[in-house]
Each structure stands twice: as structure tokens, then as C-alpha cells.
KOLNUKOL-39002 format. One line per field, with one value per residue: residue number from 1; residue in one letter; chain; x, y, z of N, C-alpha, C in turn. Coordinates in Angstrom, 3 decimals. Each point is the difference from the previous one (the first is absolute). Example, Ala and Ser with C-alpha at 12.3 -4.5 7.8 and 13.67 -1.06 7.14 Angstrom:
2
num: 1 / 2
residuo: A / S
cadena: A / A
nx: 13.190 / -0.350
ny: -5.690 / 1.050
nz: 7.800 / -0.720
cax: -0.890 / 0.820
cay: 1.190 / 1.190
caz: 0.000 / 0.060
cx: 0.900 / -0.770
cy: 1.200 / 1.090
cz: 0.000 / 0.730
***
This chain:
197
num: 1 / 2 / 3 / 4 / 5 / 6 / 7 / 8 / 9 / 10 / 11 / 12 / 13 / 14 / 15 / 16 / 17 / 18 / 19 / 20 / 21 / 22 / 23 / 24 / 25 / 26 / 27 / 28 / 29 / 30 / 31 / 32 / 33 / 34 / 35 / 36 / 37 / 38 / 39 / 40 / 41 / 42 / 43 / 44 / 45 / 46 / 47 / 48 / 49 / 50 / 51 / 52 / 53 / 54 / 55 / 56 / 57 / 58 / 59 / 60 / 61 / 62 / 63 / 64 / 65 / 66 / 67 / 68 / 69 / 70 / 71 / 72 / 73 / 74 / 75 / 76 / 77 / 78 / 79 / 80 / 81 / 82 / 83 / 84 / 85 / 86 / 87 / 88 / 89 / 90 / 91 / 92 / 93 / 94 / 95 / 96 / 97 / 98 / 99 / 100 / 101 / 102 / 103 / 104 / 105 / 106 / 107 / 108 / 109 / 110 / 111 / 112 / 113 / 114 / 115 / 116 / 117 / 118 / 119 / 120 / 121 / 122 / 123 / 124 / 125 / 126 / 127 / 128 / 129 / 130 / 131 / 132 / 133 / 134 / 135 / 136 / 137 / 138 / 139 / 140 / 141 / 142 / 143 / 144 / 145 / 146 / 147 / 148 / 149 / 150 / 151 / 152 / 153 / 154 / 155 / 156 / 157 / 158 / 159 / 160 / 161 / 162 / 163 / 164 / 165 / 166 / 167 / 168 / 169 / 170 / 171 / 172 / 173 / 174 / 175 / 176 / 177 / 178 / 179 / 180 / 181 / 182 / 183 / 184 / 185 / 186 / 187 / 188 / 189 / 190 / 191 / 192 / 193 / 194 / 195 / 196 / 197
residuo: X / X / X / X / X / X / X / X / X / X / X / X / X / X / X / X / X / X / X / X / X / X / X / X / X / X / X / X / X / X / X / X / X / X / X / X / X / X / X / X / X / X / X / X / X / X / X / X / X / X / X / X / X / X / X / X / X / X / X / X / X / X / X / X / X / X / X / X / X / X / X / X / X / X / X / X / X / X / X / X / X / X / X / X / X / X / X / X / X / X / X / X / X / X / X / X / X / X / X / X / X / X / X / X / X / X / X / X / X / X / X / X / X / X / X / X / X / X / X / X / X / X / X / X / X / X / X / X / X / X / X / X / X / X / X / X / X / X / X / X / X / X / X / X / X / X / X / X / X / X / X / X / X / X / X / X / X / X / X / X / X / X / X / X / X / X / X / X / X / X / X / X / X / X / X / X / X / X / X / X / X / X / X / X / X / X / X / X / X / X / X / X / X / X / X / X / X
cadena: A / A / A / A / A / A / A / A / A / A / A / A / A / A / A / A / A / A / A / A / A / A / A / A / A / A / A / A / A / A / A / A / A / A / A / A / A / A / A / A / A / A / A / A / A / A / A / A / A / A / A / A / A / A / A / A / A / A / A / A / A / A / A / A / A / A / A / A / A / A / A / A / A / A / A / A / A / A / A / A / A / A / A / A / A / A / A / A / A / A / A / A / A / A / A / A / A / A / A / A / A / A / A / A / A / A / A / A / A / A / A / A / A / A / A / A / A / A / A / A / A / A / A / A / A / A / A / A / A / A / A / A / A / A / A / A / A / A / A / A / A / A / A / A / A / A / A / A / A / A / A / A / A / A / A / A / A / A / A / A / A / A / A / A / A / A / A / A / A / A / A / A / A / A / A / A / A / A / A / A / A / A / A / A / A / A / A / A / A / A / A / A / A / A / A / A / A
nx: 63.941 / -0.261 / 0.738 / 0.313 / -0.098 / 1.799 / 0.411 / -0.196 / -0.583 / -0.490 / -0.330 / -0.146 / -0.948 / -0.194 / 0.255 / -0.430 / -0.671 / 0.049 / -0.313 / -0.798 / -1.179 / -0.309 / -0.659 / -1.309 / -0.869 / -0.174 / -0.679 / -1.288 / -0.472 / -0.468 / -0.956 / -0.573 / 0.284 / -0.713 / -1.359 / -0.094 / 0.451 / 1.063 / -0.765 / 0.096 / 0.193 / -1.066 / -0.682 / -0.400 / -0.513 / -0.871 / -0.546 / -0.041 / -0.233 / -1.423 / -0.180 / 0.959 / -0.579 / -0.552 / 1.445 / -0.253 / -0.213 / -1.183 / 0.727 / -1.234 / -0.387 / 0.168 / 1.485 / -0.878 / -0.854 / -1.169 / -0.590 / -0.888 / 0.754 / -0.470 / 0.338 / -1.475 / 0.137 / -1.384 / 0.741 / -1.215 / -0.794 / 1.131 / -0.236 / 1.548 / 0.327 / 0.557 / 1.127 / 0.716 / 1.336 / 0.050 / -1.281 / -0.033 / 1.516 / -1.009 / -1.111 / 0.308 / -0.768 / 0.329 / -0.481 / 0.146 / -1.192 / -0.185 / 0.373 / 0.619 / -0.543 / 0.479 / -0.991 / 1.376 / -0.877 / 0.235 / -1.015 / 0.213 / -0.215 / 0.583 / -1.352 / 0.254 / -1.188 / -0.248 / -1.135 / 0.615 / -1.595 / -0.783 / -1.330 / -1.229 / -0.803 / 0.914 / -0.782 / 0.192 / 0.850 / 1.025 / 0.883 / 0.465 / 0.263 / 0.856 / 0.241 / 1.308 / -0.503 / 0.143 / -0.268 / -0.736 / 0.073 / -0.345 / -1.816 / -0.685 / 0.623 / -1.309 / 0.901 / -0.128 / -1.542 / 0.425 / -0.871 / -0.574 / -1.276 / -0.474 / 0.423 / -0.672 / 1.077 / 1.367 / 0.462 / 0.490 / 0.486 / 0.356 / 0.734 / -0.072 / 0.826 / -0.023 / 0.938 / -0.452 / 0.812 / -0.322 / 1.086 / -0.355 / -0.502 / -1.454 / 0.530 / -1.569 / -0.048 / -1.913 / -0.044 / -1.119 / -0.217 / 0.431 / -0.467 / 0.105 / 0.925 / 0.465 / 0.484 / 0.359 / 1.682 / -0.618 / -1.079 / 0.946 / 0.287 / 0.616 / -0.326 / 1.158 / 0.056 / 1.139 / -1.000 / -0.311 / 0.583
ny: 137.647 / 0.149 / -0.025 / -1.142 / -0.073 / 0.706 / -0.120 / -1.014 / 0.968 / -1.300 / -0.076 / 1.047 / -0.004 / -0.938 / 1.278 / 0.881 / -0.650 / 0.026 / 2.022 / 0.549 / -1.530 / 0.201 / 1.097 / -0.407 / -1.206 / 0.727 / 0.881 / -0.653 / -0.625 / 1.032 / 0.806 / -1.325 / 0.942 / 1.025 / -0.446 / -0.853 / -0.952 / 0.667 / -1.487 / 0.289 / 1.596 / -0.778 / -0.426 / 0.802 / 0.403 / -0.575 / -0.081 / 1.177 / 0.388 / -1.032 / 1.243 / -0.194 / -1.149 / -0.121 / 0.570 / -1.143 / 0.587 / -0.145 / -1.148 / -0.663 / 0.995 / -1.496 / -0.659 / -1.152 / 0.744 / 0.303 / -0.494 / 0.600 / -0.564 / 0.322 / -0.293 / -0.543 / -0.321 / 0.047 / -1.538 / -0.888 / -0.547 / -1.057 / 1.440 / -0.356 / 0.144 / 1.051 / -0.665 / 0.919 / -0.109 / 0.897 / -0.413 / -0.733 / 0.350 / 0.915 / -0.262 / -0.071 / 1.113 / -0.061 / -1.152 / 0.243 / -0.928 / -0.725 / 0.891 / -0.259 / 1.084 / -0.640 / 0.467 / 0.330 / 1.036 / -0.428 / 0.495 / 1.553 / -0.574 / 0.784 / -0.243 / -0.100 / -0.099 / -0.566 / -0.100 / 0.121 / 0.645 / -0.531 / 0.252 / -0.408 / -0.696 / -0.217 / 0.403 / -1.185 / 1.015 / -0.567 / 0.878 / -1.418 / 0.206 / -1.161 / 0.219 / -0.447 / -1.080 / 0.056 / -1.464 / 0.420 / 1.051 / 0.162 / 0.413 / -0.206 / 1.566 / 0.236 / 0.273 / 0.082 / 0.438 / 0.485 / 0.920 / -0.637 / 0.789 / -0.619 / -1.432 / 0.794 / 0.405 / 0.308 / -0.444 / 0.609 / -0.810 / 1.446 / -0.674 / 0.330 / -1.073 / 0.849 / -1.461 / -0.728 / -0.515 / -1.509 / -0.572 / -0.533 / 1.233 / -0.643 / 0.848 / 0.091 / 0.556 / -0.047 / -0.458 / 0.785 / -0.302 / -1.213 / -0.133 / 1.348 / -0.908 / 1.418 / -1.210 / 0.469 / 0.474 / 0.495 / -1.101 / -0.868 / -0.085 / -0.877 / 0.437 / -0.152 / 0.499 / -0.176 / 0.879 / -1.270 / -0.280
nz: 91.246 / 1.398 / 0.338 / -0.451 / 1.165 / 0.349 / 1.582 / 0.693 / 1.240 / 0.164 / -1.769 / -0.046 / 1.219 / -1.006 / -1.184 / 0.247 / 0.478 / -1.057 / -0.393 / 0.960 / -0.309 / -1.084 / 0.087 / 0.770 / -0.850 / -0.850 / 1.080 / 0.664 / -1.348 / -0.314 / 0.734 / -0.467 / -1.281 / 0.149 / 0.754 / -1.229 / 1.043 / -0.247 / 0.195 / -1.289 / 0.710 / 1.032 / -0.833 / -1.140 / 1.380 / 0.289 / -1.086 / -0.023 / 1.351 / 0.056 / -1.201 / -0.143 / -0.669 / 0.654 / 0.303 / -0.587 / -0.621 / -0.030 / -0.942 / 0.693 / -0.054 / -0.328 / -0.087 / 0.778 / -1.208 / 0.821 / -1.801 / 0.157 / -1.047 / -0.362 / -1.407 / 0.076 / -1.195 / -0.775 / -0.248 / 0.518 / -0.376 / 0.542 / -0.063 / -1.536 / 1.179 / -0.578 / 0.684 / 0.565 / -0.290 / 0.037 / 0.315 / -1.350 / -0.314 / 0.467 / -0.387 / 1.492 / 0.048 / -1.827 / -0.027 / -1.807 / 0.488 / -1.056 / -0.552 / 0.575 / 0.836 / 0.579 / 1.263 / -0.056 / 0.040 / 1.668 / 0.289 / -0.162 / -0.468 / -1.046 / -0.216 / -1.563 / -0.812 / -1.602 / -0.858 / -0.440 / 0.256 / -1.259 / -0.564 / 0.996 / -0.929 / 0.556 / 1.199 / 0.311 / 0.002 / 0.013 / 1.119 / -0.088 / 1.156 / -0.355 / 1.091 / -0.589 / -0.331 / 1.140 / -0.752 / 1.059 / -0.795 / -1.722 / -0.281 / -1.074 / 0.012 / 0.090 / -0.601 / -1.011 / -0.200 / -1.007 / -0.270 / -1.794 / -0.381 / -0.977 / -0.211 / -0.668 / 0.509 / -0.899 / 0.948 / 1.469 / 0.226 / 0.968 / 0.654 / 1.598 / 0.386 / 0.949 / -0.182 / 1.477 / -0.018 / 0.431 / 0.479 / -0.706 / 0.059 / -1.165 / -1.207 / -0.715 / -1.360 / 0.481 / -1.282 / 0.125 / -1.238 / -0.075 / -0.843 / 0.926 / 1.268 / 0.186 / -0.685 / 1.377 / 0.329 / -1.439 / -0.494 / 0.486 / 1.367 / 0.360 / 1.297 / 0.778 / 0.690 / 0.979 / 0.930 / 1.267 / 1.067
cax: 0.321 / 1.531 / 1.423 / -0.193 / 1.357 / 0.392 / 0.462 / -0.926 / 0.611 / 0.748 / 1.083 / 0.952 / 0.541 / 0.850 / 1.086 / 0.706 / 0.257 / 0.928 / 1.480 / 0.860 / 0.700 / 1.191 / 1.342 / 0.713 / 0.569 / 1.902 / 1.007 / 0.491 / 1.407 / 1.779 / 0.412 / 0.016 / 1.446 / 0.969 / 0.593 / 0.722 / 1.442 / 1.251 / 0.765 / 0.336 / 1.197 / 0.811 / 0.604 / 1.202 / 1.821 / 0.590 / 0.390 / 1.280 / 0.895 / 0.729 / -0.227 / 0.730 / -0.197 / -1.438 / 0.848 / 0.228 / -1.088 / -0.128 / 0.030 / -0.905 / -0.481 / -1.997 / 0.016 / -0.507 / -1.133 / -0.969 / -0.252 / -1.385 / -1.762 / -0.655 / -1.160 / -0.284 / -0.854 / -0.132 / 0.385 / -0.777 / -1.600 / 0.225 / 0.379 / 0.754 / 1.222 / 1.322 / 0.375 / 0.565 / 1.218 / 0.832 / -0.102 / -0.322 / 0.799 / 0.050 / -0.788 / 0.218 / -1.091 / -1.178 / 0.597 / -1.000 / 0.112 / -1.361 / -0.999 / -0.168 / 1.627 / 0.828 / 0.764 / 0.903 / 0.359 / -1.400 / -0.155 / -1.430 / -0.250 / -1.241 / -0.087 / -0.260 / -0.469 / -0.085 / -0.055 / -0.447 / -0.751 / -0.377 / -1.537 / -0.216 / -1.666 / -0.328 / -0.490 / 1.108 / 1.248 / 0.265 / 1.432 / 0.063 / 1.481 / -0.476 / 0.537 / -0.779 / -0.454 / 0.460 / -0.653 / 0.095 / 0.149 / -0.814 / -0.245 / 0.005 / -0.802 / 0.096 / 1.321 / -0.119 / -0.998 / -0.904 / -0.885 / -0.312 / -1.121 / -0.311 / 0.830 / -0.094 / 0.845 / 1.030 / 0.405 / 0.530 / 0.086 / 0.770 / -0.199 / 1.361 / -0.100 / 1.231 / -0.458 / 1.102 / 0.087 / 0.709 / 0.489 / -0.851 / -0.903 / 0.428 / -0.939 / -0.024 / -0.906 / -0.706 / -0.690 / -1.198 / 0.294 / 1.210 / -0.306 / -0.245 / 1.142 / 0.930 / 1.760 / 1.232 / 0.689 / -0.463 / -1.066 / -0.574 / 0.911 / -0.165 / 1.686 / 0.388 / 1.369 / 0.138 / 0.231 / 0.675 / 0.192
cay: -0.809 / 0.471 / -0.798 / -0.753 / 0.036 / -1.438 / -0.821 / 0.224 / 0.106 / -0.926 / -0.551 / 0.682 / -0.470 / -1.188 / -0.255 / 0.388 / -1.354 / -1.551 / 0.086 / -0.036 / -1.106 / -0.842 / 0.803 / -0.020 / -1.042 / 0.470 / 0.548 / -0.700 / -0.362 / 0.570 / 0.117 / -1.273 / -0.986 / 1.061 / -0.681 / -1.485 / 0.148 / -0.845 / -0.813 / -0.198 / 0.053 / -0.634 / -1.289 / -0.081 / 0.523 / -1.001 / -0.832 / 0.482 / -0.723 / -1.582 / -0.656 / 1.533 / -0.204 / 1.135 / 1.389 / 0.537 / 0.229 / -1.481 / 0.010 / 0.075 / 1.485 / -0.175 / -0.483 / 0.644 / 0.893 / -0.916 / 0.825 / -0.584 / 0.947 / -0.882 / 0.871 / -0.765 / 0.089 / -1.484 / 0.063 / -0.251 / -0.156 / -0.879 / 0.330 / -0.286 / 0.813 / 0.312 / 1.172 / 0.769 / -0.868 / 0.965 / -0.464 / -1.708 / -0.245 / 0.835 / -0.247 / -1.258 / -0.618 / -0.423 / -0.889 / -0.625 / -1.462 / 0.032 / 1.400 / 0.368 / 0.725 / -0.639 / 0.941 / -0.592 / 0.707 / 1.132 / 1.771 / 0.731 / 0.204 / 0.600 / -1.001 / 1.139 / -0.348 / 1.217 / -1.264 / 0.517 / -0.701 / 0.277 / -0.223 / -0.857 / 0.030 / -0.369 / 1.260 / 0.011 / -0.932 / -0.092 / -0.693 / -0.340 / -0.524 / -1.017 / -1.162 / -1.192 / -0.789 / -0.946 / -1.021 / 0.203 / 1.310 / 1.183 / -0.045 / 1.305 / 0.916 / 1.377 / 1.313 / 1.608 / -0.056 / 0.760 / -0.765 / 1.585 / -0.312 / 0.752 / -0.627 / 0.269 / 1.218 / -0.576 / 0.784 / -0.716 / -0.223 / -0.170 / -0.611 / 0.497 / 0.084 / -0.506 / -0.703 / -0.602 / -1.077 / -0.617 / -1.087 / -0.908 / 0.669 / 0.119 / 0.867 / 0.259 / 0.811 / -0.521 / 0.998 / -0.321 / -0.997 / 0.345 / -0.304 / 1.103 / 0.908 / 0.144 / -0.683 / 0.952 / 0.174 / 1.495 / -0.114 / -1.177 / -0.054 / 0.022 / -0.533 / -0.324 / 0.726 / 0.109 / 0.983 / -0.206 / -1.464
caz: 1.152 / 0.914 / -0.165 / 1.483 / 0.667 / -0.255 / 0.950 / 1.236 / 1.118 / 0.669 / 0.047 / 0.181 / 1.261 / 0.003 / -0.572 / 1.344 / 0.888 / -0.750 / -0.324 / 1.437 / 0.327 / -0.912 / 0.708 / 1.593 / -0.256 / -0.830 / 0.730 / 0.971 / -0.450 / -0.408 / 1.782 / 0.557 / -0.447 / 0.414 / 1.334 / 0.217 / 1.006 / -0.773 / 0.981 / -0.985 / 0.104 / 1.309 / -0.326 / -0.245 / 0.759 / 0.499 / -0.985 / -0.072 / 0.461 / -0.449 / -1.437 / -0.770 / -1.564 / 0.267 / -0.206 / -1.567 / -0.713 / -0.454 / -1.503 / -0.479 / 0.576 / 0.734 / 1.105 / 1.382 / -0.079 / -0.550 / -0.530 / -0.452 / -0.907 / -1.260 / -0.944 / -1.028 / -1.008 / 0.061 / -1.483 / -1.047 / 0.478 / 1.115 / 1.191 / 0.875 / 0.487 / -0.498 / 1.299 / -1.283 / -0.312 / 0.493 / 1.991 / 0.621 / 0.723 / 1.055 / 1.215 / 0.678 / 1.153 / -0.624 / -1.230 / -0.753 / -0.070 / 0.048 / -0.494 / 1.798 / 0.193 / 0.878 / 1.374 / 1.093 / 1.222 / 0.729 / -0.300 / -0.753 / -1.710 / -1.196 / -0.983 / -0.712 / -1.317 / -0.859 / -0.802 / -2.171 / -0.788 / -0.936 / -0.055 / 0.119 / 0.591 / 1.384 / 0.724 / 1.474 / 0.237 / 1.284 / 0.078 / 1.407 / 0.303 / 0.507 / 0.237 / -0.072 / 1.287 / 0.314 / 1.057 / 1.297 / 0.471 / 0.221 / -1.355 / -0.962 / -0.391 / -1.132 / 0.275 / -0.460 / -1.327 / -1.074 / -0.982 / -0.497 / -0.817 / -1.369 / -0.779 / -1.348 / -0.616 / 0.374 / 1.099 / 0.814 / 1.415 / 1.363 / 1.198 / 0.506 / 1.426 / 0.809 / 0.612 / 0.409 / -0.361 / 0.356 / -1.148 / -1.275 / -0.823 / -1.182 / -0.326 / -1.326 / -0.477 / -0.887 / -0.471 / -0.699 / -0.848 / -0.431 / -1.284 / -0.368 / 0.263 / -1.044 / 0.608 / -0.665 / 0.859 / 0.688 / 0.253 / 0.727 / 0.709 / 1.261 / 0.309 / 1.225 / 0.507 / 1.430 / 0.577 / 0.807 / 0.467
cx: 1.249 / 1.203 / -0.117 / 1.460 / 0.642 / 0.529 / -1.225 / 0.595 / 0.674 / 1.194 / 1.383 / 0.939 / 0.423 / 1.188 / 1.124 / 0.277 / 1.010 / 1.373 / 0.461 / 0.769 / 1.559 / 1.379 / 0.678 / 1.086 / 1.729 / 0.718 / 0.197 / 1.169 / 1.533 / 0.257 / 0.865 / 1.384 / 1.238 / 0.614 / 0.556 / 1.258 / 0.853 / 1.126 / 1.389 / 1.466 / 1.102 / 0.494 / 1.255 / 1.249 / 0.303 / 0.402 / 1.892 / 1.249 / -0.017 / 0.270 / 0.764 / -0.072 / -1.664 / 0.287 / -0.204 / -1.210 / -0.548 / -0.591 / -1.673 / -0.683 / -1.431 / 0.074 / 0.105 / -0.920 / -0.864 / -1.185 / -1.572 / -1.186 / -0.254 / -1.010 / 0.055 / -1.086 / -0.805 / 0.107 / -1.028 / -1.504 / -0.271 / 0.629 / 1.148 / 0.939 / 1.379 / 0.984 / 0.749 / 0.886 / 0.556 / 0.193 / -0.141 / 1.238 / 0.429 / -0.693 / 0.241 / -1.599 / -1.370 / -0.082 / -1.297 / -0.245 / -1.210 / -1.101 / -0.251 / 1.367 / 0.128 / 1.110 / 0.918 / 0.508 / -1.272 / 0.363 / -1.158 / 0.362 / -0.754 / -0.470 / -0.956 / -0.466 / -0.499 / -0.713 / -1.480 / -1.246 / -0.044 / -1.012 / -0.216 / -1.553 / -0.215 / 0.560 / 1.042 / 1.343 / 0.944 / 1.374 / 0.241 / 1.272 / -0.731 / 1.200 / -0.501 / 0.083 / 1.628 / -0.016 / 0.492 / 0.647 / -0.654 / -0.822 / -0.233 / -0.085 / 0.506 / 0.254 / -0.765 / -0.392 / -0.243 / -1.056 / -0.830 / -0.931 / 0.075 / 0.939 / -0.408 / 0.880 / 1.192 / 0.476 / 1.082 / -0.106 / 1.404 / -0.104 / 1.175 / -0.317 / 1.255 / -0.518 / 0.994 / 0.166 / 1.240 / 1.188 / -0.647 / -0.929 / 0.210 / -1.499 / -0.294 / -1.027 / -0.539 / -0.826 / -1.520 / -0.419 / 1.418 / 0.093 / -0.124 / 1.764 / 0.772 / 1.374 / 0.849 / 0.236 / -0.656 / -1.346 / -0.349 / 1.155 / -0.161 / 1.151 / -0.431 / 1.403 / -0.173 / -0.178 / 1.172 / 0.008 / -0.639
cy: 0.521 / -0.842 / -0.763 / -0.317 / -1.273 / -0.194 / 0.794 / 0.234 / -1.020 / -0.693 / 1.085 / 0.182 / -1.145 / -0.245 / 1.163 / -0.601 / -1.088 / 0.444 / 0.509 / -1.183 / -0.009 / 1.331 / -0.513 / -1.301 / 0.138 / 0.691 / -1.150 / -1.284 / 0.589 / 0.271 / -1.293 / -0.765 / 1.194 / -0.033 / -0.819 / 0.596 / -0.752 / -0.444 / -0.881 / 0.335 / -0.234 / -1.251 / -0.070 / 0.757 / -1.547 / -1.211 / 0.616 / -0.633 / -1.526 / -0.276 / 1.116 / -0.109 / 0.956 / 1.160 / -0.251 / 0.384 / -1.333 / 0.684 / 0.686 / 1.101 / -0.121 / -1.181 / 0.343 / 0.653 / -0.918 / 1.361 / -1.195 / 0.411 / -1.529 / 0.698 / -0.625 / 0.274 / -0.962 / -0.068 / -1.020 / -0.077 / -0.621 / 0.873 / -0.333 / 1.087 / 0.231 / 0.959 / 1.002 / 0.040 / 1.382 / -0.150 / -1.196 / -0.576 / 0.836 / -0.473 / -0.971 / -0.453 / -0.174 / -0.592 / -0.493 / -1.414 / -0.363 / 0.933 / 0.692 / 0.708 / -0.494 / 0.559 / -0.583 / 0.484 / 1.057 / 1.544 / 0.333 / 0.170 / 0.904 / -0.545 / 1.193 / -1.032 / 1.184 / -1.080 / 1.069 / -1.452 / 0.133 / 0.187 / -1.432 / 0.090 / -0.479 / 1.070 / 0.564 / -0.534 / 0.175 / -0.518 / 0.042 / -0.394 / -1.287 / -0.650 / -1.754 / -1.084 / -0.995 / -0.949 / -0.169 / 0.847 / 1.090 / -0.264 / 0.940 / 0.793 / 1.422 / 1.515 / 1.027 / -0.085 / 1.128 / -0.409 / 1.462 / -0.675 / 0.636 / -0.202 / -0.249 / 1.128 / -0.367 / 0.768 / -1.062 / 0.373 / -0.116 / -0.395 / 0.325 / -0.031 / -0.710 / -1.426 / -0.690 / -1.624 / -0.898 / -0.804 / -0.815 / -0.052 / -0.337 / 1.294 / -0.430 / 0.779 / -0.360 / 1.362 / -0.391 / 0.860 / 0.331 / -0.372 / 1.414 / 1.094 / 0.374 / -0.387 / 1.105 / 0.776 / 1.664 / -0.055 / -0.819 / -0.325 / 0.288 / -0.600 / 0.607 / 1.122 / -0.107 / 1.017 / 0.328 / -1.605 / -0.019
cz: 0.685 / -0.361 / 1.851 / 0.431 / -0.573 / 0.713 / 1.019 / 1.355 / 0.575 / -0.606 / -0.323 / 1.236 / 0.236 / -0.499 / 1.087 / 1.061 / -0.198 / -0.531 / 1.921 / 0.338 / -0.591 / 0.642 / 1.291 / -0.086 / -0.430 / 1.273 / 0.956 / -0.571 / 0.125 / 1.783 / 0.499 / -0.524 / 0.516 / 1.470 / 0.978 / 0.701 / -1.363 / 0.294 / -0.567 / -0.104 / 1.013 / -0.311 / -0.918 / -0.153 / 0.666 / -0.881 / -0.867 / 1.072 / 0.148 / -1.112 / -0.697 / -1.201 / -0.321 / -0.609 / -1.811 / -0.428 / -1.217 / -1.868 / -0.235 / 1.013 / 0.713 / 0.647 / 1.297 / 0.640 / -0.085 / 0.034 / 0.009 / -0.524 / -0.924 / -1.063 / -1.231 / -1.169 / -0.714 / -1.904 / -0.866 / 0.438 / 0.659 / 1.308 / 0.715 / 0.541 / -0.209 / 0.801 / -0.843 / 0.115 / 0.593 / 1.775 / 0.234 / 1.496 / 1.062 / 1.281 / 0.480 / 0.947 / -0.759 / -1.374 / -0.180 / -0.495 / -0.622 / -0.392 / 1.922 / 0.364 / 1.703 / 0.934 / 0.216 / 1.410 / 0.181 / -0.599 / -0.642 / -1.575 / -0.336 / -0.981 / -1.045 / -1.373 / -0.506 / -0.788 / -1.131 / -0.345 / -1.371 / -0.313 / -0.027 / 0.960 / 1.342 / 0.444 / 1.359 / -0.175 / 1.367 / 0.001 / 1.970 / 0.656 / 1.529 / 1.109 / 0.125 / 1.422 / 0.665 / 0.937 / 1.080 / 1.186 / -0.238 / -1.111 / -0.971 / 0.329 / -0.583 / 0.809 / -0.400 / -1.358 / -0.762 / -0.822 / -0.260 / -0.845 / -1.016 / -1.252 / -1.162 / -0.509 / 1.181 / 1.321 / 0.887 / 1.488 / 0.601 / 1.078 / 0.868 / 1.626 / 0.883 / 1.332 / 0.700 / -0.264 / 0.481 / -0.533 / -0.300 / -0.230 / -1.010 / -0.595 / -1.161 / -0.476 / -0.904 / -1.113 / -0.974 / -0.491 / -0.904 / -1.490 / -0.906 / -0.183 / -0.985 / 0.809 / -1.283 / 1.161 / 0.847 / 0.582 / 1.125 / 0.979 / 1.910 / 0.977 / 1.896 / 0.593 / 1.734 / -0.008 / 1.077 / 0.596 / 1.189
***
């Protein structure tokens, strides 16, 4: 018997396709924070002369920065969420409430999962990013889906997309079936960073 192929024409052109995306995506990011006007330092020339206390340099090195990421892991079978203590007190435009990570400010996010199945006889699994509903403004919906067949042998699922999002936005990530995940910090994890505002 011949040896039968193991990737087929199309989907090879798919995986060329998906790594162009994911390139153009990283430059037009980095173009977009690179071009930002920095308006930043007009101000505070002007905060220098009403505020000459501005002139000290402040105790804590991140004060003032607003830094936004968020990255979380999940710690039992209840899917609960664990932020990671090294950025919990950094981010100002995204807070975890509720197993829900919580916009405080407009912009384009990267939103990035990683989630470690185990064997498990059900066939489809699936990791989803959800915003959730809010009464009378906006309702469910669904962000950005992976999903992979053949869950009888242990595998995972990446998920990675850049999105925009409003203040109060709330996000969460559903996973199926989750009775299979491996909870542990290298296997299972997902999280949020500003691109821009």
C-alpha cells in the first residue's frame, strides 16, 4: 500500500493563510501603538509648572502607568478563576468579578486561551470567549470559538484574537467539556492585554 498523504492541498493553504493573518495582525498592532501622537508629554510640561511636586519621582515605579493585562488560570473543576498575583495590582482597565474579566475602559484587546484536554469519549470540545449580556444595552455574544474533534486522546486548544471592546464589557470563558481540563498553570490559562485605547 502507498503511504497516503498527510496534510492535504487546502489545508495547508490554510495554515499559510492563518500564519499571514496572525503576522499582519502583530505589525498592524505594533504600527498602531508606534503611532500614537504622545500627548503625554505636553501635559506634563504643564503639570510641572502648576505642580512642582510632579518634579519627584513617585515611591512606587508603576505609579501612573496604566498597565492592562490580565492573566488568569483556572484552580478547581468548578472552573474557578485565579488572577496571578504578580499583575493582579497593575491593571487598571480590567478586573476580575465573578469568574468575568470586567472592561474598564474602551480599546482593542488581545484576548489569548490555551486550555489542556484530557481523554475523554466525547468527540468535540470547545473553548469560547463570550461577552456577557447587559440588560438593556447589549446581549450575549460569542467573540471568538475554538473547537477540535477527536477527544479520545489528550490534546488542546489555542485560541487568539484581537478585539474591541467597550467600558463594561464583561468577558467570560466557557469551556466543553470541562470535566476533562488539566487545572494547572502550564496547561490551562487565559487572559486579556490593551493593545491600544
Amino acid at each position: 500500500m502507498g503511504q497516503q498523504k498527510m496534510w492535504s492541498l487546502p489545508f495547508v493553504l490554510l495554515l499559510v493563510w492563518c500564519g499571514l493573518l496572525t503576522v499582519a495582525m502583530v505589525v498592524i498592532s505594533v504600527a498602531q501603538l508606534t503611532a500614537r501622537p504622545n500627548t503625554q508629554d505636553s501635559t506634563k510640561e504643564n503639570d510641572m509648572h502648576q505642580n512642582p511636586e510632579s518634579l519627584i519621582a513617585s515611591p512606587n515605579p508603576t505609579a501612573g502607568r496604566n498597565f492592562s493585562l490580565i492573566h488568569l488560570t483556572m484552580i478547581d473543576s468548578k472552573l474557578t478563576l485565579k488572577e496571578d498575583s504578580t499583575l493582579a495590582s497593575a491593571s487598571r482597565s480590567l478586573a476580575l468579578i465573578n469568574n468575568s474579566v470586567h472592561i474598564n475602559s474602551d480599546g482593542f484587546y488581545h484576548f489569548y486561551a490555551h486550555v489542556t484536554f484530557g481523554k475523554s469519549q466525547l468527540g468535540t470540545r470547545s473553548v469560547t470567549l463570550i461577552r456577557n449580556a447587559m440588560p438593556g444595552q447589549w446581549a450575549e455574544k460569542r467573540l471568538s470559538e475554538g473547537v477540535s474533534w477527536g477527544g479520545e486522546k489528550d490534546g488542546s486548544i489555542s485560541v487568539s484574537r484581537t478585539i474591541r471592546c467597550r467600558k463594561g464589557y464583561s468577558l467570560r470563558l466557557e469551556i466543553s467539556p470541562n470535566n476533562t481540563l488539566r487545572q494547572s498553570e502550564r496547561y490551562t490559562y487565559w487572559g486579556l492585554f490593551l493593545l491600544t485605547y
